[in-house]
Kinemage of the C-alpha trace (Angstrom):
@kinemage 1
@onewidth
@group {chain A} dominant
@subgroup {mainchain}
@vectorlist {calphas} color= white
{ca unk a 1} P -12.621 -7.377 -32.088
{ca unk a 2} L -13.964 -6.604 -28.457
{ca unk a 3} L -10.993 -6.172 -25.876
{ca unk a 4} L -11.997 -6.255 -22.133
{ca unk a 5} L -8.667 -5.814 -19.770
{ca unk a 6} L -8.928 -6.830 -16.474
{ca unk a 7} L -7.602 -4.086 -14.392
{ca unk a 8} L -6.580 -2.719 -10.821
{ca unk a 9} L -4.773 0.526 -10.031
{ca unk a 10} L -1.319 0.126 -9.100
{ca unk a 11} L -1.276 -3.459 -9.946
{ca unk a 12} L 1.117 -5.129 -13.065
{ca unk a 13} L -2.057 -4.448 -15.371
{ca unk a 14} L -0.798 -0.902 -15.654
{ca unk a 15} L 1.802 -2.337 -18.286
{ca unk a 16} L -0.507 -3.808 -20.657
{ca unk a 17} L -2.837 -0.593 -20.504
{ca unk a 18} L -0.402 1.370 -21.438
{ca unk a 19} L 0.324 -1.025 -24.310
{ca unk a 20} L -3.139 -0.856 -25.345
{ca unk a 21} L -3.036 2.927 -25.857
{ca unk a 22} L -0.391 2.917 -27.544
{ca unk a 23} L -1.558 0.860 -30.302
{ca unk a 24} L -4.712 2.802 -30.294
{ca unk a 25} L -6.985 -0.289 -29.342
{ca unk a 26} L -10.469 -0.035 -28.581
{ca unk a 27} L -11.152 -1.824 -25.489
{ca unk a 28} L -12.759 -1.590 -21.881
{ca unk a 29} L -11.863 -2.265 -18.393
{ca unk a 30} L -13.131 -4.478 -16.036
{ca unk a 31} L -12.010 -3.045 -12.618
{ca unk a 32} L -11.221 -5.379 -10.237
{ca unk a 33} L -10.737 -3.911 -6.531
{ca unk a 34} L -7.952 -6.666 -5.189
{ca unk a 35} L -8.312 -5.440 -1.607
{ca unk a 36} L -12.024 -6.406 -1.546
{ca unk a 37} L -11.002 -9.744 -2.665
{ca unk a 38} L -12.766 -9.294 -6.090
{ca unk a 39} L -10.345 -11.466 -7.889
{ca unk a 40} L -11.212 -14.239 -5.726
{ca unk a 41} L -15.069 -14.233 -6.745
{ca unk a 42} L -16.457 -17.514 -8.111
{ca unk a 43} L -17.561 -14.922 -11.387
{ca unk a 44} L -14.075 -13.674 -11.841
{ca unk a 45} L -12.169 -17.122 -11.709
{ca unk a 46} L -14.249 -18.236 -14.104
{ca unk a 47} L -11.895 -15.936 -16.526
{ca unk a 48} L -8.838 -16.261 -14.539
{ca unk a 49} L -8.583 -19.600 -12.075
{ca unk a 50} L -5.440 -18.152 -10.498
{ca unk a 51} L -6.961 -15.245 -9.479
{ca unk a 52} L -4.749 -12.732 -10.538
{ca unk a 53} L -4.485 -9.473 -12.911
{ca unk a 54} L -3.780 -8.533 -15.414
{ca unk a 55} L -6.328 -11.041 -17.612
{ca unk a 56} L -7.141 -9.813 -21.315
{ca unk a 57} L -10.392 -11.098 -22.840
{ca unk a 58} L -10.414 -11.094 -26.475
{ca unk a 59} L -13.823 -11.948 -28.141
{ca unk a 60} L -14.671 -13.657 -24.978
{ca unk a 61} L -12.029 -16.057 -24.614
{ca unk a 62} L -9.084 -15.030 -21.913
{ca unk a 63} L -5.409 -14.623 -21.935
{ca unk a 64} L -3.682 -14.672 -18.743
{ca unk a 65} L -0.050 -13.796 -17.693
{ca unk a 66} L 1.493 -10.560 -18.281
{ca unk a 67} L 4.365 -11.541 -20.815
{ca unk a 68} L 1.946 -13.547 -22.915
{ca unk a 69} L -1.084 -10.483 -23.123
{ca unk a 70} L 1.857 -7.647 -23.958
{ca unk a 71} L 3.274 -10.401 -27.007
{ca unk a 72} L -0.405 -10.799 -28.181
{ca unk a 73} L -0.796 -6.647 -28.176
{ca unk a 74} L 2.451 -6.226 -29.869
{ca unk a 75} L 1.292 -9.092 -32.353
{ca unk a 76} L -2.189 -8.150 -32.782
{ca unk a 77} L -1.335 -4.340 -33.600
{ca unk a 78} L 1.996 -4.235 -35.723
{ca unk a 79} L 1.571 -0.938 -36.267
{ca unk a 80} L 2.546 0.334 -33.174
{ca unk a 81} L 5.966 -1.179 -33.070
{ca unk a 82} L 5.997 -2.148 -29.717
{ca unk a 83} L 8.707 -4.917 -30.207
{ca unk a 84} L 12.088 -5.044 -31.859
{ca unk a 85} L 12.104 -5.676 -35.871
{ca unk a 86} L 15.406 -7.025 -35.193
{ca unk a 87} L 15.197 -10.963 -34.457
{ca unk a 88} L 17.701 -10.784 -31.492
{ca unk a 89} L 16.612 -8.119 -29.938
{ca unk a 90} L 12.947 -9.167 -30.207
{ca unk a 91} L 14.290 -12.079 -28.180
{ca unk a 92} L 16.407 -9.879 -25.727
{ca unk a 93} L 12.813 -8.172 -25.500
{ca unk a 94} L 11.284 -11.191 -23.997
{ca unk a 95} L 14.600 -11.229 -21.659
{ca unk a 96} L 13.782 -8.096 -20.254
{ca unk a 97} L 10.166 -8.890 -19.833
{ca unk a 98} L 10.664 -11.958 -18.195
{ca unk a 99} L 13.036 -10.691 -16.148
{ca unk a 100} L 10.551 -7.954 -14.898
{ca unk a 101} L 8.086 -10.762 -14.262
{ca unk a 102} L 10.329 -13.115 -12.586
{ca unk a 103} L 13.153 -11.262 -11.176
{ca unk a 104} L 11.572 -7.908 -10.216
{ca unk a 105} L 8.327 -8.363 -9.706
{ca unk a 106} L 8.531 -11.013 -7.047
{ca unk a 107} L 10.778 -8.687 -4.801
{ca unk a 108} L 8.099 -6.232 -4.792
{ca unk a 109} L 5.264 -8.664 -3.807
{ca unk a 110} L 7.838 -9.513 -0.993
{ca unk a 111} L 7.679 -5.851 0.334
{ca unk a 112} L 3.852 -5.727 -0.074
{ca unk a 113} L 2.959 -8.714 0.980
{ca unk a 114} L 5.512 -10.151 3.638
{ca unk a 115} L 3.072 -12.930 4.460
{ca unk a 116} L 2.955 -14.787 1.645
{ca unk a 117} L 7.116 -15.551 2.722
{ca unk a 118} L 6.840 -16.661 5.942
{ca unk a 119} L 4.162 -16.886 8.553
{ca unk a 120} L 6.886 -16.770 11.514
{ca unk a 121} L 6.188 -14.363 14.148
{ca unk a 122} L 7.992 -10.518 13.997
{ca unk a 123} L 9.624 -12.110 10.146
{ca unk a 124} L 7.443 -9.196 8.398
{ca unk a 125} L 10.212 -6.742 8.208
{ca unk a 126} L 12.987 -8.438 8.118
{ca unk a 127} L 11.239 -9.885 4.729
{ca unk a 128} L 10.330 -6.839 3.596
{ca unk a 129} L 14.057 -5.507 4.085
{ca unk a 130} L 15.542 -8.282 2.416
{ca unk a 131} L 12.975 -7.736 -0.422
{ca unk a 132} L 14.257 -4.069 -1.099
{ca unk a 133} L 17.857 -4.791 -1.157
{ca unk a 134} L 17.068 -7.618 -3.585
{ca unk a 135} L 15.065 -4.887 -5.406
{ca unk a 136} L 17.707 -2.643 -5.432
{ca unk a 137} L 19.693 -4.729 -6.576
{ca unk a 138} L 18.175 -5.507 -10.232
{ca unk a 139} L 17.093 -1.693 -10.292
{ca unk a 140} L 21.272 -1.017 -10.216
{ca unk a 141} L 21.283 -3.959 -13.240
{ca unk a 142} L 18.502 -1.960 -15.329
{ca unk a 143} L 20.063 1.514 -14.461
{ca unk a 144} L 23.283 0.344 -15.892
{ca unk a 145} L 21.406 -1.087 -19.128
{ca unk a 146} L 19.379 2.377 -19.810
{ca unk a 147} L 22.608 3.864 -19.691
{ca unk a 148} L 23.035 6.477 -22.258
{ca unk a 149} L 19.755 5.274 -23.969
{ca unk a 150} L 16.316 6.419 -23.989
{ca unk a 151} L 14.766 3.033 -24.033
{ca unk a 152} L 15.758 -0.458 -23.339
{ca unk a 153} L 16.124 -0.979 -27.273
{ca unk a 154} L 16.092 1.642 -30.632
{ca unk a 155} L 12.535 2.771 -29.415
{ca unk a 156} L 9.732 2.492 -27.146
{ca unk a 157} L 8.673 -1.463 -26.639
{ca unk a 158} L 7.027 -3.758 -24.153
{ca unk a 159} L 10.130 -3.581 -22.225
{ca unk a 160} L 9.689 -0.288 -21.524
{ca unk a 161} L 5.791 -0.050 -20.179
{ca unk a 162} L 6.687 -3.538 -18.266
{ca unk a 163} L 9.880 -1.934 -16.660
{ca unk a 164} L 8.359 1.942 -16.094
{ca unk a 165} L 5.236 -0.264 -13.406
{ca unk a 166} L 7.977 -2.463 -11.930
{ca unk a 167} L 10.050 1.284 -11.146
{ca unk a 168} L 7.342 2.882 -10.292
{ca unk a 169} L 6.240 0.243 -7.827
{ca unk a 170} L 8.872 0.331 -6.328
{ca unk a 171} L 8.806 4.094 -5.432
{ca unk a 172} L 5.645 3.301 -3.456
{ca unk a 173} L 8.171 1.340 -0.659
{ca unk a 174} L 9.287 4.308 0.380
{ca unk a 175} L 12.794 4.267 -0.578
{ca unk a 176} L 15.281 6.615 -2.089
{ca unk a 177} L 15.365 5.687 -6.015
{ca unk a 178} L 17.034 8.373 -6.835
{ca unk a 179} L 20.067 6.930 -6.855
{ca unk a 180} L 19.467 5.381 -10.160
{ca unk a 181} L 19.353 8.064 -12.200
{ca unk a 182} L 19.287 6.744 -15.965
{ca unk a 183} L 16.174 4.612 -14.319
{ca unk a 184} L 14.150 8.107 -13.409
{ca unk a 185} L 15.108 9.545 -16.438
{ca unk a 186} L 12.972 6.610 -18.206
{ca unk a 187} L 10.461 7.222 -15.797
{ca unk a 188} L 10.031 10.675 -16.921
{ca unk a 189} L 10.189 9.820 -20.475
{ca unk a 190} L 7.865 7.445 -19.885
{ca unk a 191} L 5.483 9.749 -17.834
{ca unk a 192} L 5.680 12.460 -20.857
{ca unk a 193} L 4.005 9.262 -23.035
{ca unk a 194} L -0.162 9.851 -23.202
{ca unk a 195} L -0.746 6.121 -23.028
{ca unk a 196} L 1.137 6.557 -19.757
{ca unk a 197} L -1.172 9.740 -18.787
{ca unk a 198} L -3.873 8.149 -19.678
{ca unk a 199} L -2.896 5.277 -17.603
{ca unk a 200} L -2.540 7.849 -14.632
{ca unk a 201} L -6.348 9.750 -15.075
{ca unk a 202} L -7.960 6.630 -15.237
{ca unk a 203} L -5.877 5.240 -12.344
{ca unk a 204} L -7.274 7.991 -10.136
{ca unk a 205} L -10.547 7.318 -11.524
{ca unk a 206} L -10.953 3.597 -10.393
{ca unk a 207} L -9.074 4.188 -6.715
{ca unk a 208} L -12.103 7.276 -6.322
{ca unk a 209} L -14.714 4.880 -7.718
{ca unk a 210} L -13.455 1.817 -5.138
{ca unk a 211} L -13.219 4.471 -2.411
{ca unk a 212} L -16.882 5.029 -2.768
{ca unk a 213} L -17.800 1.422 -2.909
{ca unk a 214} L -15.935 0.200 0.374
């Protein structure tokens, strides 16, 4: 099986490479430098029409949207145990997924890109404020559900990679997330992981290799 991930540093496709290490999967990366606009090339809609990352190309044929790619990693490589074996909390998996792609994950666009929310003159920070105390709000929610646990469920899962970009993210706002302690202390589980090491070398990698291409 030939794996291709489609891929760009600080981006949501941070989650499914760190699922990919985890289960040991041979694949490659196709780096895709967003501020350029490379998403938006006739070649690369071709695998993604809406023009977004992450996109996983199995054998040639790809598999958009973030919840679906980490379900087909889990599924494809049981081994690794990145879900629940339980049948509710598999479900309550998916909760916490979706609710990092459809809750969280829109508040941070908001901060990062304010004009996608309004193109009214002098609304950019007022956006991007209400954006963070929106954020803030579902971090307190999460902090409160990694309470006295080391990961959202019995062990590492999906929920955990998907979570550990949305928090870290965040961070890059500028704001004090400190606050939500049980949340940092998954970070720093999560930063002891070598998928997530990985994830970090060949982060630095890609950011030096698009610096030299601007």
């Amino acid at each position: 099986m030939k794996l291709k991930l489609a891929y760009c540093p600080t981006a949501c496709s941070m989650a499914p490479y760190i699922l990919l290490k985890e289960a040991s999967a041979d694949f490659e990366t196709m780096d895709i430098n967003l501020g350029k606009g490379e998403h938006l090339t006739p070649e690369y809609l071709r695998i993604n029409p809406k023009g977004k990352v992450p996109a996983l190309i199995v054998d040639g044929k790809p598999l958009t949207e973030n919840l679906a790619i980490q379900l087909w990693i889990a599924q494809a490589y049981p081994q690794a145990n990145l879900m629940p074996k339980d049948s509710f909390d598999y479900f309550k998996a998916i909760s916490v997924m979706s609710w990092c792609g459809s809750g969280i994950h829109p508040k941070l666009t908001q901060q990062a890109r304010p004009e996608r929310y309004s193109n009214l003159p002098s609304s950019a920070e007022s956006i991007k404020s209400l954006g963070s105390d929106a954020m803030f709000e579902l971090f307190a929610i999460a902090n409160e559900m990694l309470t006295d646990r080391e990961w959202f469920f019995d062990h590492f899962t999906c929920a955990d990679a998907y979570f550990c970009w949305c928090f870290k993210r965040g961070a890059a706002f500028g704001r004090d997330q400190s606050v939500f302690e049980h949340c940092q202390n998954h970070m720093t589980r999560m930063e002891q992981r070598a998928s997530v090491k990985a994830l970090m070398m060949h982060d630095e990698e890609v950011k030096i290799h698009f610096s030299q291409t601007q």
